[in-house]
C-alpha positions as CSV (number, residue, x, y, z in Angstrom):
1,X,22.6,16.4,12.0
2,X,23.5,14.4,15.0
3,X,22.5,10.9,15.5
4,X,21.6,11.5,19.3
5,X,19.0,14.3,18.7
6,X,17.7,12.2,15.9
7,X,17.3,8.9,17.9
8,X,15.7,11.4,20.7
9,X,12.9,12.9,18.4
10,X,12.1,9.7,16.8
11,X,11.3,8.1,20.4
12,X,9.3,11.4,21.3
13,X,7.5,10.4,18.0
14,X,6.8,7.2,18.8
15,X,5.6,8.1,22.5
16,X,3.5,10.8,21.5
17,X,1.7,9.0,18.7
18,X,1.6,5.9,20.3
19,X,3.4,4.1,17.9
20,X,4.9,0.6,18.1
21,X,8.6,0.2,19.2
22,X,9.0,-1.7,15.8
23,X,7.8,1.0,13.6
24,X,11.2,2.0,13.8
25,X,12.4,-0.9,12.2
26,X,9.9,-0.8,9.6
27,X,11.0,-0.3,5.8
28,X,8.7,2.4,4.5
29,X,9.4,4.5,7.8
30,X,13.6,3.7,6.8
31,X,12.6,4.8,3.4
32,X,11.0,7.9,4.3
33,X,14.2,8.7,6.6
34,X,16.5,8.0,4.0
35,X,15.0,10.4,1.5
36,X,14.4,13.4,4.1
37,X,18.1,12.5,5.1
38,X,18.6,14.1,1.3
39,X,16.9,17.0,1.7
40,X,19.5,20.3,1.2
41,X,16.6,22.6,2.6
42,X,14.4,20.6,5.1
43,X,11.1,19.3,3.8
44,X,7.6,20.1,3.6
45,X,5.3,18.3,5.3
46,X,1.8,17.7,3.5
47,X,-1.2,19.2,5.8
48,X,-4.2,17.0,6.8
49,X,-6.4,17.6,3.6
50,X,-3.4,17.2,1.3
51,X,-2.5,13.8,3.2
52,X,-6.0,12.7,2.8
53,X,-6.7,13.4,-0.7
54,X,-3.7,11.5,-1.6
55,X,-4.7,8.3,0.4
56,X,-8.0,9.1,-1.4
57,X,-6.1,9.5,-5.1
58,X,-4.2,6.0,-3.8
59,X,-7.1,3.8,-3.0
60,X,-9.0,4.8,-5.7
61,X,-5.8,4.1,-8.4
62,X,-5.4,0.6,-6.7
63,X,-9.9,0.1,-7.0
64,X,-8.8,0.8,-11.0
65,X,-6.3,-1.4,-11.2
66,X,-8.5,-4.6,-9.4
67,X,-11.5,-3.7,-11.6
68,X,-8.9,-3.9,-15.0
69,X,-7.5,-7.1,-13.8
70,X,-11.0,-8.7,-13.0
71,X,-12.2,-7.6,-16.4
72,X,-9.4,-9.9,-17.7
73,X,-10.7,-12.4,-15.8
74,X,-14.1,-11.5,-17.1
75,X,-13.3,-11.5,-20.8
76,X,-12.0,-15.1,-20.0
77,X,-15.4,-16.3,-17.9
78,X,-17.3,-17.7,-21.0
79,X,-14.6,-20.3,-22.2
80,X,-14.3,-21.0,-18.1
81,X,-18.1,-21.5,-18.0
82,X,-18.0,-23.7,-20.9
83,X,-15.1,-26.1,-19.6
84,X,-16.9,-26.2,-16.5
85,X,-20.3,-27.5,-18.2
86,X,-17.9,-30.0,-20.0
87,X,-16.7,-31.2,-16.9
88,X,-19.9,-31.4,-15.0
89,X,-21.5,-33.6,-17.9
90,X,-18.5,-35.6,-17.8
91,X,-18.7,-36.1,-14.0
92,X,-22.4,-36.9,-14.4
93,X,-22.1,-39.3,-17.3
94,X,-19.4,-41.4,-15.5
């Protein structure tokens, strides 16, 4: 390892794929440095259908988790509904 060659390929990096100078700074990027900075044998990189089924596999564990926290919320909606009729006759009585 030597910092130089390393500071080298991340500019190439960030020149050739047009990244933002701050990208660098960034915490996931640091993360993923620090962990490949562990690696005894180098890493392997996931290819473009293995990258996308994963973003896939992400987005569609983070659409479960919204639906189970708005079917809290919709469990609750009746005694919402009800205070809400409670307060609208109040508002129109007074």
């Amino acid at each position: 390892y030597s910092e130089s060659v390393f500071r080298q390929a991340a500019i190439l990096w960030l020149i050739e794929t047009d990244q933002p100078i701050h990208v660098l700074q960034h915490p996931t990027f640091q993360k993923m440095v620090e962990i490949t900075s562990r690696a005894r044998n180098g890493i392997k990189i996931p290819n473009r259908a293995q990258t996308r089924q994963a973003i896939i596999d992400i987005f569609k564990t983070s659409l479960l988790n919204l639906r189970k926290r708005f079917s809290v919320r919709r469990q609750l909606s009746p005694l919402y509904h009800t205070s809400c009729k409670f307060l609208q006759s109040d508002s129109v009585k007074g």
